[in-house]
C-alpha positions in Angstrom: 93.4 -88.3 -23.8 91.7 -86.9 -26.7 88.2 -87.9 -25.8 88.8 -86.4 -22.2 89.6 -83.5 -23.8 86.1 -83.5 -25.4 84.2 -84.4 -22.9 85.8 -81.2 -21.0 84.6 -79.2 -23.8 81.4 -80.0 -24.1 80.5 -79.8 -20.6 82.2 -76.3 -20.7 79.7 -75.3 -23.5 76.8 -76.9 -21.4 77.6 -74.7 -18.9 78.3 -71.5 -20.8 75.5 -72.2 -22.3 73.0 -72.4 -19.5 74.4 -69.3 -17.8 74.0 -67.7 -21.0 70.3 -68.9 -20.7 69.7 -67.6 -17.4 71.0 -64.3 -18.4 68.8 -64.2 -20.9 65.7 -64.4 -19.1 66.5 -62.5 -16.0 65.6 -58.7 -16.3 67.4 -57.0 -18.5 69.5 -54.3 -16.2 72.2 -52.7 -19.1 74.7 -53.6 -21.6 77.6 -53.0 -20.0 76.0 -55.3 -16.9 75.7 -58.3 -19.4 78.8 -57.9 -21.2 80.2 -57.8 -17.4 78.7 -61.1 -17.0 79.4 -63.1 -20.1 83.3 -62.0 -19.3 83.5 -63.3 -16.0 82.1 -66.9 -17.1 85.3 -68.9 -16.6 86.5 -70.5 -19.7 85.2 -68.0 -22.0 87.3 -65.9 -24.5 85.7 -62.8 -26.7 88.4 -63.7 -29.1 88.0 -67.5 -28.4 84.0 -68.0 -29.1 83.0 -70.9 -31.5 80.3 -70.4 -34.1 78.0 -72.2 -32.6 78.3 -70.0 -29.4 78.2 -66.7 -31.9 74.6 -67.3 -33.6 73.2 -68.8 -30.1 74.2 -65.0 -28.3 73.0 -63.5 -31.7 69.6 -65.1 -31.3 69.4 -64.7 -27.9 70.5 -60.8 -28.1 67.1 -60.5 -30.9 64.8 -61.6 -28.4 66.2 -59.8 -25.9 66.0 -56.6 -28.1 62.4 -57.7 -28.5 61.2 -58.0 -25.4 62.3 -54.7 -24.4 59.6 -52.6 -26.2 56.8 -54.7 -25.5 58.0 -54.3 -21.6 58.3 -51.1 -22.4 54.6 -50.7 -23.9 53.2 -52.3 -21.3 54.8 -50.0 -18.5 53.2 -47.1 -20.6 49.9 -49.0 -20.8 50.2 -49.5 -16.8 51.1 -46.2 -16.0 48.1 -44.5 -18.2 45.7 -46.8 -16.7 46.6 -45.4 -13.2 46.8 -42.2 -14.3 43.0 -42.2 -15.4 42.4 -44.1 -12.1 43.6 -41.6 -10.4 42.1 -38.5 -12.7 38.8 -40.2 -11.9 39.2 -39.8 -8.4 39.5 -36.2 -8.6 37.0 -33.7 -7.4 35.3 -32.5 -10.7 36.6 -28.5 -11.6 34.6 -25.8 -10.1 33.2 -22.9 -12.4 33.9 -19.8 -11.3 32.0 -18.8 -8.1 31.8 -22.2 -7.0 28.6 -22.5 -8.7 29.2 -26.3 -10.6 31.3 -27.9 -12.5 32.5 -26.3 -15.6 32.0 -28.1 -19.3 34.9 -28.3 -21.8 35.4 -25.0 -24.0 33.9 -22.8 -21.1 30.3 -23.0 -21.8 27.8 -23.4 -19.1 24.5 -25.4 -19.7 21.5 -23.7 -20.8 19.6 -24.9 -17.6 22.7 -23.2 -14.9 22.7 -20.1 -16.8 18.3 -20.2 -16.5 18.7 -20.7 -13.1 21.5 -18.6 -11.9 19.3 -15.8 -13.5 16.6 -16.2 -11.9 18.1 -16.2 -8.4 19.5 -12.7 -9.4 16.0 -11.7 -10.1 14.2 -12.8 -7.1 17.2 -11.4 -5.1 17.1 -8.1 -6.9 13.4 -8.4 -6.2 14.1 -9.1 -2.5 16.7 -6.4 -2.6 14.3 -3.6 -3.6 11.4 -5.0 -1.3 14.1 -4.3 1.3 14.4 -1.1 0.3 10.9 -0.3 0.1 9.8 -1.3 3.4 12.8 0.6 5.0 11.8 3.6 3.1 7.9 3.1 4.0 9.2 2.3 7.6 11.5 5.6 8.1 8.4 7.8 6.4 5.9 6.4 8.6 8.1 6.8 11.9 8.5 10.7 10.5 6.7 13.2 12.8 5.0 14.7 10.2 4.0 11.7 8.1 0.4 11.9 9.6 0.3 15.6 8.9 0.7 15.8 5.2 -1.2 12.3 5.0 -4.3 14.5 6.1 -3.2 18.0 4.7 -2.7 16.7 1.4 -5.1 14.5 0.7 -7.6 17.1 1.8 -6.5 19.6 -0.4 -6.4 17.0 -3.6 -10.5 17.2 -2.7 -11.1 20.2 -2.3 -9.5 21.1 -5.6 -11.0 18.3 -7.2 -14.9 19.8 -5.8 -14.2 23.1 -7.3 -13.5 21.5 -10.8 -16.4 19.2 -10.6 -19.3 21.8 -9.5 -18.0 23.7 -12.1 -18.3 21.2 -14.5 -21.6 19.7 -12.8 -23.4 23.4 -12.0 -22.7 25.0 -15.5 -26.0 24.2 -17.5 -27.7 24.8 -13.8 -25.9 27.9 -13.2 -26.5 29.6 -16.6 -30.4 28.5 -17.1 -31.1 29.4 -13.4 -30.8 33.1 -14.2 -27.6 33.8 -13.4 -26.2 34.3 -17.3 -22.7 32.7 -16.3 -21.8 29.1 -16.3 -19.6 30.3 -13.7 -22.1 31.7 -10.9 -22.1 28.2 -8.4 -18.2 27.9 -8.9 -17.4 31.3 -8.4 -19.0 30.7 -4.7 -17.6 27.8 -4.0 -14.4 28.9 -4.6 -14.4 31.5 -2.1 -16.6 29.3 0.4 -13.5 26.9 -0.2 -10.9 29.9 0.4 -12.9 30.8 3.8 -12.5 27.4 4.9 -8.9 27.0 4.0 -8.3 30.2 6.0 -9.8 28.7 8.9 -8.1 25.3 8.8 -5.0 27.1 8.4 -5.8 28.9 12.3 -7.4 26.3 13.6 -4.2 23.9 13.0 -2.0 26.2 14.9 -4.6 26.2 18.4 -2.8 24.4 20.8 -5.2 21.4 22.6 -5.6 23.6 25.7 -7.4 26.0 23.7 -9.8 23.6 22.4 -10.2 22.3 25.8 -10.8 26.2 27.1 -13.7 26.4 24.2 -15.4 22.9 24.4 -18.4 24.3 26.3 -18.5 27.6 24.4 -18.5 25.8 21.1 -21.6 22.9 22.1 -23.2 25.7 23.9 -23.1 28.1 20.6 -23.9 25.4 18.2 -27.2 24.2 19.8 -28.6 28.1 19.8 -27.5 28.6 15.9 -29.5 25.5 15.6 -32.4 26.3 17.6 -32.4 29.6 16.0 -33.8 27.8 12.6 -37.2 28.1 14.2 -37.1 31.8 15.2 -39.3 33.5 12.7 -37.7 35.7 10.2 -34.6 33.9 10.7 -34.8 30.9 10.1 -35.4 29.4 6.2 -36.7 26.2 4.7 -35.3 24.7 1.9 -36.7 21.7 0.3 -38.7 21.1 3.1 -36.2 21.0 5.9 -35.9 23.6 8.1 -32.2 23.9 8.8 -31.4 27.6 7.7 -30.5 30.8 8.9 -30.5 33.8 6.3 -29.1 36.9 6.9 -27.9 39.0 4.7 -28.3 37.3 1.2 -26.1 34.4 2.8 -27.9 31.3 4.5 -26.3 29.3 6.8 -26.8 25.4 7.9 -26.2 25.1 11.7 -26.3 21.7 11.8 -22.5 21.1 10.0 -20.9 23.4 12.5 -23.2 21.6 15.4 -21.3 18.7 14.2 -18.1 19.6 14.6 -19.0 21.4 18.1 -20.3 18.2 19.0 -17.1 15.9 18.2 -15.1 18.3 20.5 -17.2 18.6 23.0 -17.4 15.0 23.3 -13.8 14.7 23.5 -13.2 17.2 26.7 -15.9 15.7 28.5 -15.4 11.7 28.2 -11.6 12.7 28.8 -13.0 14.5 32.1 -15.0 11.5 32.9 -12.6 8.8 32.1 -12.6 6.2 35.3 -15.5 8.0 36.3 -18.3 6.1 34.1 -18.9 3.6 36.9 -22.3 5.0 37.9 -25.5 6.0 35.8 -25.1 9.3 36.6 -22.0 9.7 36.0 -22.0 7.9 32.4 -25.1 9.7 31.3 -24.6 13.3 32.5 -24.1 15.6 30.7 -23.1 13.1 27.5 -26.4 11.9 26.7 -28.7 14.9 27.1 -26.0 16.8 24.7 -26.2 14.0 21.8 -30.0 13.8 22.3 -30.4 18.0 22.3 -27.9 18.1 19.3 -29.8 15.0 17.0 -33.4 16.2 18.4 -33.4 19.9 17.1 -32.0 18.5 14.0 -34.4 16.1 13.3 -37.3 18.4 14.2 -36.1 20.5 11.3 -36.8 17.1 9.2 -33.1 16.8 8.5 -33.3 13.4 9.3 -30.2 12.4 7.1 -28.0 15.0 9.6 -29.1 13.6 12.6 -28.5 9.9 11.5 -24.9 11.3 11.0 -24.9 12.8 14.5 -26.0 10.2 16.0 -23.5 7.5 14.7 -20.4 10.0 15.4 -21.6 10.5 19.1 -21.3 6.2 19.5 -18.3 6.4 17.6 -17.7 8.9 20.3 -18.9 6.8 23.1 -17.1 3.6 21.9 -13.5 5.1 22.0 -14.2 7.2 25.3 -14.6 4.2 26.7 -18.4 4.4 27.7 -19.6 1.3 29.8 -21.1 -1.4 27.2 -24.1 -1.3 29.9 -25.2 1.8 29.1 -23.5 2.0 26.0 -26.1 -0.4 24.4 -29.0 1.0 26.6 -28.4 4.2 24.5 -28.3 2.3 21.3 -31.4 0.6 21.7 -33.2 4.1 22.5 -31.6 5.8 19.3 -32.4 2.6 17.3 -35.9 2.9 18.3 -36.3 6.9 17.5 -35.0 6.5 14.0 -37.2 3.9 13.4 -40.2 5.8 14.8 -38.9 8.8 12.5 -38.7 6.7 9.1 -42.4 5.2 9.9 -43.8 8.6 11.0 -42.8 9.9 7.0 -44.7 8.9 3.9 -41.6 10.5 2.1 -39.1 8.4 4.0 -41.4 5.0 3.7 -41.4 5.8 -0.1 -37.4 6.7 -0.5 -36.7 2.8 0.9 -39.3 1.6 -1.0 -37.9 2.9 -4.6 -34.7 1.8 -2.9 -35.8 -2.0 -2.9 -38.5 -2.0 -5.7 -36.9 1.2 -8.0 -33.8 -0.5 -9.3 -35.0 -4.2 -9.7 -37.9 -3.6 -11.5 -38.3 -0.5 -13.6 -41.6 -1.5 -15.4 -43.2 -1.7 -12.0 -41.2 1.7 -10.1 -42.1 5.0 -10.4 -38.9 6.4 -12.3 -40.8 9.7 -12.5 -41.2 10.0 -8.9 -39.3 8.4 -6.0 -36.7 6.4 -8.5 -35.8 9.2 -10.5 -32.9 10.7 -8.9 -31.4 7.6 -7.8 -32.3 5.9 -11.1 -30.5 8.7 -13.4 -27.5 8.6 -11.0 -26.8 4.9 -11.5 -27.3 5.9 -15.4 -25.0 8.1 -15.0 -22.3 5.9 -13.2 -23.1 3.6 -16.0 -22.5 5.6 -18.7 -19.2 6.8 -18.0 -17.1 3.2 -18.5 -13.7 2.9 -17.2 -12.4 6.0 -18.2 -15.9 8.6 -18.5 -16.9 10.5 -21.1 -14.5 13.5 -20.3 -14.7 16.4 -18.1 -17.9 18.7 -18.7 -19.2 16.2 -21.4 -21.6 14.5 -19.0 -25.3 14.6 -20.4 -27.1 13.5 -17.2 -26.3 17.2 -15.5 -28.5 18.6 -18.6 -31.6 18.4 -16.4 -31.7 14.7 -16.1 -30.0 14.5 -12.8 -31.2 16.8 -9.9 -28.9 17.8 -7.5 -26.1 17.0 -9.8 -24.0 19.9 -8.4 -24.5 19.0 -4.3 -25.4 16.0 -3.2 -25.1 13.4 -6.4 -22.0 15.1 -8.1 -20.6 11.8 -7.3 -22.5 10.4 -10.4 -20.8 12.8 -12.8 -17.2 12.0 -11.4 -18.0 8.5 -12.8 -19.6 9.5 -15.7 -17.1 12.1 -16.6 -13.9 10.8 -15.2 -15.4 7.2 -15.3 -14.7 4.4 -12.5 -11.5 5.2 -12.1 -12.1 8.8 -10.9 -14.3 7.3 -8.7 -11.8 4.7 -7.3 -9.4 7.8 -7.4 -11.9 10.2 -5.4 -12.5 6.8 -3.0 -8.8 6.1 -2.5 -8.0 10.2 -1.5 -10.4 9.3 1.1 -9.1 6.2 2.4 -5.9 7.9 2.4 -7.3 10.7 4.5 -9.1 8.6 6.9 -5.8 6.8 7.7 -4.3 9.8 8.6 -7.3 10.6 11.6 -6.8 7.0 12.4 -3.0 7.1 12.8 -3.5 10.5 14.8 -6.1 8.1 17.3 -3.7 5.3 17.3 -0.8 7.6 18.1 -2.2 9.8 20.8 -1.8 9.7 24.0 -4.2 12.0 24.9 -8.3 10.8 25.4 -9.6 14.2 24.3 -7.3 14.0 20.9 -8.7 10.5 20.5 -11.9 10.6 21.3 -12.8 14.3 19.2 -10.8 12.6 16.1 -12.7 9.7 16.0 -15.6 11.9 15.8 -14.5 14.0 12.8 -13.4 10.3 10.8 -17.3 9.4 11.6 -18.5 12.7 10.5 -16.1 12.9 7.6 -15.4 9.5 6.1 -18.6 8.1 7.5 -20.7 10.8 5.9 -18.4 10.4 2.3 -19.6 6.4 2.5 -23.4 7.6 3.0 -23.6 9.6 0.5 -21.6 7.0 -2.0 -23.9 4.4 -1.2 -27.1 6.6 -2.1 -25.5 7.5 -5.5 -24.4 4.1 -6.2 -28.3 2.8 -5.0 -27.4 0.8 -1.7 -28.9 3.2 0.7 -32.0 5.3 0.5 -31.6 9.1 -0.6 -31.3 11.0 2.4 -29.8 14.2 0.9 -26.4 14.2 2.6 -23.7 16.0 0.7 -20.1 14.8 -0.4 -17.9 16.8 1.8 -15.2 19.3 0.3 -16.6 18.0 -3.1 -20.3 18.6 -3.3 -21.7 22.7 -3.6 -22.6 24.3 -0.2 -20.8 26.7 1.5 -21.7 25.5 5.1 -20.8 21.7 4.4 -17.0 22.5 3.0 -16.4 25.3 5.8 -17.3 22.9 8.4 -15.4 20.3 7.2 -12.3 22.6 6.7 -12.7 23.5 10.2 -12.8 19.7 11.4 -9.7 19.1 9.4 -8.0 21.7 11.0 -8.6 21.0 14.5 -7.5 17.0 13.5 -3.8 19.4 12.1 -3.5 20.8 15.7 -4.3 17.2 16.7 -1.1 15.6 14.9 1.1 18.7 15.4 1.0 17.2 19.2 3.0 14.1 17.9 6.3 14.1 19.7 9.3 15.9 17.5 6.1 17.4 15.0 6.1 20.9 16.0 10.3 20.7 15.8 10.2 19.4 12.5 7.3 22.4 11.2 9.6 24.4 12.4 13.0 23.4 10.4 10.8 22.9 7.6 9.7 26.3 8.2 13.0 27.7 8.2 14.1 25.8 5.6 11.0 27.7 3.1 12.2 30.6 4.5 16.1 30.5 3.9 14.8 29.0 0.1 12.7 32.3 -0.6 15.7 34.5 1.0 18.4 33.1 -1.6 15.6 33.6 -4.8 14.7 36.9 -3.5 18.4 38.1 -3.8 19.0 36.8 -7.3 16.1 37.9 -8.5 18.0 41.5 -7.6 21.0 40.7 -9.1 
């Protein structure tokens, strides 16, 4: 019995024993859970447990104890690494305005901040361009853009000719007799004055009145020319006869013929247009006119005048739509006359000849003859530098440079206001010839076109003659700078061209509405100052 009883109680510790075991290495779920457990095992007694049993459930309760932090580390460990997984699948944070990714502590790199710069800049840059071109787009749509374009840039010249022959003409002016250094300015300025005034009418004709006086003007132009023959009226000067005196005031026909011409051409290639089909029709009356108006001229050895009629009347022809038939026909005869003209001249023949020999090779021209204008205007133009020697301090007008006052006053603008008064003076007239062409391209009338092409040939191409003399491209031919050069005749003519062009453009649609709110506008202005000045 006794050893029964043993056996029994060992196999009741195996078993406790191995339960206890199992316990042990399943996952730990609570305290209370285990203690649960070991009371349920049958057999088992808290108050009953053997020593044996005691440090067996003390040993196992240690590793027990122990294994719970390192599971415990290793869930952490688990959990961060997922974590960062997951952190590194994140979309990287935006910087404010969606421009990148921001850095730690809120700085942006040098490069993002370089570039985010410059794309303000170039759209600021874009911005203003914007700006400009709308405002240069609304100004040029303006009905009176092509008005002031002209009317300005005009009056910028003539101001600028009245300080320059007064500069230019003051040694002349006070050792030619006169005992004032004022005596050629004080002329200009009212020959300038004149033609203001008649600008100022002539703006306001309306085109049928320049149609009504076409004829009348061509007719009266060719007899003030033809009267530079009649004896006792007509004058030579520097051997060309192109002068009426009356009066102690001379006259040159020619520059008003000029102008007559342009209009007339105008009304009557207007008249003709559709019409040119036949050679009658294209060369009557068109061609006897240009031919009467350059002939008389010419025979008063003005050849320099009639080379400037001549190329307005195909300017003329060109935009009136002349047939190119005839058209070259008519070139080929006036190519052919001037050419007879320049070889008929020992004067002319010597003028191209310092032209190609004079400028090259000074040991071999004649600087005292031919070469010497020409020669002392490019000195001049040299002389002056970028920005000239200042006004009235030239030294070529002491005698040096003939004609310094008229036709080369061009040469001391650049030697007194230096190149760039001459790119100024050359600007002002590019300006003003893209006013006549604007008033061509504008239009719709052939008589408006076809005169105004005529005065920009008369005016701008007459300003690039006589540029290209001073500056020793051309041959001196004696053709004055309009409203800048002395002579009363050239800057009352070309007043008078200008203001027919101003009656021209006031024909722009919504022009003559707009003078006329401007107008009241200037007049409601000196109403309010007048009544304060009262008060």
């Amino acid at each position: 019995m006794g050893r029964q009883a043993t056996a029994k109680a060992d196999e009741r510790r195996r078993r406790k024993l191995a339960k206890t075991t199992v316990a042990a290495t399943a996952p730990p779920t609570s305290k209370r859970s285990a203690a649960s457990t070991a009371t349920k095992s049958p057999g088992t007694s808290t108050a009953t447990k053997s020593p044996d049993a005691t440090s067996a459930a003390k040993a196992r309760a240690g590793k027990s104890a122990a294994a719970k932090p390192a599971s415990k580390t290793a869930a952490r460990k688990a959990s961060g690494v997922k974590k960062t997984a997951k952190a590194g699948t994140k979309k990287p944070a935006q910087a404010p305005g969606g421009k990148g990714p921001a850095k730690a502590g809120g700085k942006k790199p040098a490069q993002a901040v370089g570039g985010k710069s410059s794309a303000k800049t170039a759209s600021a840059i874009r911005n203003a361009w914007d700006h400009v071109r709308g405002d240069v787009s609304g100004l040029s749509a303006h009905p009176l853009t092509t008005y002031f374009l002209i009317l300005v840039s005009v009056v910028l010249l003539t101001g600028l000719g009245l300080v320059m022959v007064l500069s230019a003409s003051s040694i002349t002016s006070y050792d030619g007799g006169a005992g004032s250094s004022f005596a050629y300015f004080n002329k200009q300025a009212i020959f300038a004055g004149v033609g203001l005034v008649l600008m100022a009418i002539a703006s306001r004709m309306s085109l049928q009145f320049w149609k009504r006086t076409a004829w009348a003007a061509i007719i009266g132009g060719l007899a003030m020319q033809a009267a530079v023959f009649a004896p006792g009226l007509g004058k030579e000067t520097k051997g060309n006869a192109n002068w009426i005196g009356f009066s102690g005031f001379q006259i040159q026909p020619s520059e008003f013929l000029k102008v007559a011409l342009a209009l007339w051409l105008g009304f009557i290639l207007a008249q003709k247009t559709g019409k040119m089909t036949t050679f009658g029709h294209a060369m009557i009356p068109v061609v006897p006119g240009v031919l009467a108006a350059a002939g008389l001229v010419v025979a008063g050895n003005d050849l320099g005048t009639g080379l400037v009629i001549m190329a307005m009347a195909i300017v003329c022809l060109w935009v009136g739509g002349f047939p190119m038939k005839y058209f070259l026909l008519l070139g080929s005869v006036l190519a052919a006359a001037v050419t007879f003209f320049v070889l008929s001249s020992q004067n002319r023949l010597n003028r191209i000849e310092a032209l190609l020999t004079g400028h090259a090779d000074q040991s071999a021209a004649d600087t005292m003859g031919q070469a010497w204008q020409s020669n002392h205007g490019l000195f001049s133009l040299a002389s002056g530098g970028w920005l000239g020697v200042g006004l009235g301090a030239s030294r070529e007008k002491w005698s040096w440079l003939p004609e310094a006052h008229n036709d080369f006053i061009f040469a001391i603008i650049g030697e007194e206001l230096g190149l760039v008064g001459t790119l100024v003076v050359i600007l002002i007239f590019a300006v003003l010839g893209f006013g006549m062409v604007r008033v061509v391209m504008r239009s719709n009338s052939v008589m408006v076109q076809v005169a105004t092409a005529g005065f920009f040939a008369l005016i701008i191409g007459q300003a690039g003659i006589n540029i290209g003399v001073v500056t020793g491209m051309l041959p001196v031919i004696g053709l004055p700078l309009p409203f800048v050069s002395y002579g009363g005749s050239s800057i009352i003519a070309s007043l008078l061209a200008v203001g027919v062009v101003l009656s021209f453009a006031r024909t722009e649609p919504g022009a003559e509405a707009a003078i006329a709110a401007n107008r009241d506008r200037l007049r409601s202005s000196l109403a309010v100052l007048v009544r304060k000045k009262r008060k």
